[in-house]
C-alpha positions as CSV (number, residue, x, y, z in Angstrom):
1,X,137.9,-42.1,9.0
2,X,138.5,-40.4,12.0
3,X,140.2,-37.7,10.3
4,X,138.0,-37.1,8.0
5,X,135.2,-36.2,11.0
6,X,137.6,-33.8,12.7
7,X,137.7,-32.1,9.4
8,X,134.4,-32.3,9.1
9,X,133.4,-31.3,12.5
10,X,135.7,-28.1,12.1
11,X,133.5,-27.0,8.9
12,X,130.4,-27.1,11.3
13,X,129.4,-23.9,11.6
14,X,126.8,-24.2,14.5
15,X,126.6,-26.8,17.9
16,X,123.3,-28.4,16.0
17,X,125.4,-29.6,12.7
18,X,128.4,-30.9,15.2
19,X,125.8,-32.9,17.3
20,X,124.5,-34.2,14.0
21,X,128.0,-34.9,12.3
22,X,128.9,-36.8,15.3
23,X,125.0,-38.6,15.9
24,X,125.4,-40.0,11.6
25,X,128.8,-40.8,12.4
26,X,128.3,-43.5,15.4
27,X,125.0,-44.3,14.1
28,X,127.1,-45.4,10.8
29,X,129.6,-47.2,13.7
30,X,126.8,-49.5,15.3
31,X,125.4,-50.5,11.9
32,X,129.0,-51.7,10.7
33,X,130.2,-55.5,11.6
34,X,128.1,-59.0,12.4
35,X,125.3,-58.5,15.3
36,X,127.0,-59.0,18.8
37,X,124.3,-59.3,21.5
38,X,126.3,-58.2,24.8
39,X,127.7,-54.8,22.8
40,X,124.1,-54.5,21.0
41,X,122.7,-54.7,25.1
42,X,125.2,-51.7,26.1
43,X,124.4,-49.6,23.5
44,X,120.2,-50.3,23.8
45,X,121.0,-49.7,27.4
46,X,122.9,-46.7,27.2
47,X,119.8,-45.3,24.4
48,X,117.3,-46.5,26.5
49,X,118.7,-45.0,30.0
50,X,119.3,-41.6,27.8
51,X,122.7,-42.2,29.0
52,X,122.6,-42.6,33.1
53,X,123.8,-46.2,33.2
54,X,127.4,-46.4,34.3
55,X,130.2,-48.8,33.2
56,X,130.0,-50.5,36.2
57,X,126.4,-50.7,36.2
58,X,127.1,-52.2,32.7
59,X,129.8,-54.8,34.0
60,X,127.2,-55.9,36.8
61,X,124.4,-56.3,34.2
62,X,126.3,-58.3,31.3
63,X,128.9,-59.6,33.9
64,X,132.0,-58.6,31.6
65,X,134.9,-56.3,32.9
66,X,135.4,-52.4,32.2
67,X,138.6,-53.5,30.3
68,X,136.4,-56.0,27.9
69,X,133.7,-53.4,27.5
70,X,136.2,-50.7,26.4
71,X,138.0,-53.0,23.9
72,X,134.5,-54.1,22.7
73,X,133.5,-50.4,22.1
74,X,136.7,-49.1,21.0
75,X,136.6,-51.9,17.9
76,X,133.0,-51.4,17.1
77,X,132.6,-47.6,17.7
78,X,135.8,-45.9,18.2
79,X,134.7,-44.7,21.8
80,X,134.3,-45.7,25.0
81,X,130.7,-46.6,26.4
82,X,131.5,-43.3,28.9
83,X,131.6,-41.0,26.2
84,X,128.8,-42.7,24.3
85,X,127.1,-42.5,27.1
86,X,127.8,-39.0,27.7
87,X,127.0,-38.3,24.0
88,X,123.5,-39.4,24.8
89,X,123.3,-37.5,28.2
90,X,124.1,-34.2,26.5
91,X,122.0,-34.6,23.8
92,X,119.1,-34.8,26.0
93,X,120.1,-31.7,27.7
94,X,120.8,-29.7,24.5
95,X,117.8,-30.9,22.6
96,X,115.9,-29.1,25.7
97,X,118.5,-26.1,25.5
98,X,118.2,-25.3,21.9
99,X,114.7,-25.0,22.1
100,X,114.8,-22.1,24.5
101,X,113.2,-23.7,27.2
102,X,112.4,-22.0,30.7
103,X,115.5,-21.6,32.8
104,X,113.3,-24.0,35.5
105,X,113.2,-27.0,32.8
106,X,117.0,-26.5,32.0
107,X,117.6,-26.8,36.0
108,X,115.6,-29.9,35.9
109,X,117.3,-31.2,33.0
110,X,120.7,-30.7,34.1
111,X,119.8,-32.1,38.4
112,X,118.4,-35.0,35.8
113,X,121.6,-35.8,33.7
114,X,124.6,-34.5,36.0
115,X,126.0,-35.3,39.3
116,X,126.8,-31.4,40.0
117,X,127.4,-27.9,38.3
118,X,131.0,-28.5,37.7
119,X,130.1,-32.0,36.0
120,X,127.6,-30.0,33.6
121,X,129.7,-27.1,32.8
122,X,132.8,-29.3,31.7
123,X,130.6,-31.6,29.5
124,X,128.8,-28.8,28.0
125,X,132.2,-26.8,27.2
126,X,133.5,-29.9,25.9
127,X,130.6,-30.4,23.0
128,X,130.2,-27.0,22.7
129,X,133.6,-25.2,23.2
130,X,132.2,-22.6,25.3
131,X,130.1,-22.2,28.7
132,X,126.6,-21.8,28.5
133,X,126.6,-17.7,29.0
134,X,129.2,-17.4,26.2
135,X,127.1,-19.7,24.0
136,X,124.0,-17.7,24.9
137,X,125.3,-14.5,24.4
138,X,126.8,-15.3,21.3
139,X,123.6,-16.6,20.0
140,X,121.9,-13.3,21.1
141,X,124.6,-11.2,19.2
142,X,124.1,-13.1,16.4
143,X,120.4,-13.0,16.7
144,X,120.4,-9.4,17.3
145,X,122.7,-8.7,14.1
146,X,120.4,-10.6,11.9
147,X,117.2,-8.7,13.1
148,X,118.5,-5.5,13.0
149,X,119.8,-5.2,9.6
């Protein structure tokens, strides 16, 4: 299975089909396997914090360990509740990004989901696989070639 979504990730062409391969591809995760109401808590907490809650902040609030929340998550979704929840964290970001919003809203949005610039700029290369000025400029050479011809 896992296989199969790196291949089909490497197809993608664009950032939006990636986001969308990987979104249909946990979605499909979650809706495997009987109802289990601690894990079913984490993920409706992680969805309904858009991705701020923390492990620990999960531990304190279901009163199971790290360790059991990473084997729960690894079993039912093949990730940790980190990356799920910095899954949802970027996607909040991008959806923002992608719609060319006002460098102001992108500040707020990124004071909003990440502890500092460095925090950002590593999460963004690694859903992206570039930094935001390569990604932009790409998009405006791209942009520019399809206009002009």
């Amino acid at each position: 299975m896992a296989v199969r979504l790196r291949s089909r990730l490497a197809d993608a062409v664009s950032v939006d089909q990636k986001l969308e391969l990987l979104q249909d591809f946990l979605i499909g995760r979650l809706q495997e396997g009987d109802a289990d109401p601690i894990y079913d808590y984490c993920i409706d907490r992680i969805s309904s914090s858009k991705g701020l809650v923390t492990v620990a902040g999960l531990e304190k609030e279901t009163g199971y360990s790290s360790r059991w929340l990473q084997r729960k998550f690894s079993e039912r979704l093949g990730t940790s509740p980190k990356n799920l929840a910095e899954i949802v964290r970027f996607k909040q970001f991008y959806q923002v990004y992608s719609l060319g919003a006002p460098a102001e809203k992108l500040k707020q949005q990124i004071y909003h989901n990440y502890y500092d610039q460095s925090h950002f700029l590593r999460a963004f290369r690694r859903f992206t696989g570039t930094t935001p000025t390569e990604l932009q400029g790409s998009l405006n050479e791209l942009s520019t070639r399809n206009f002009m011809s």
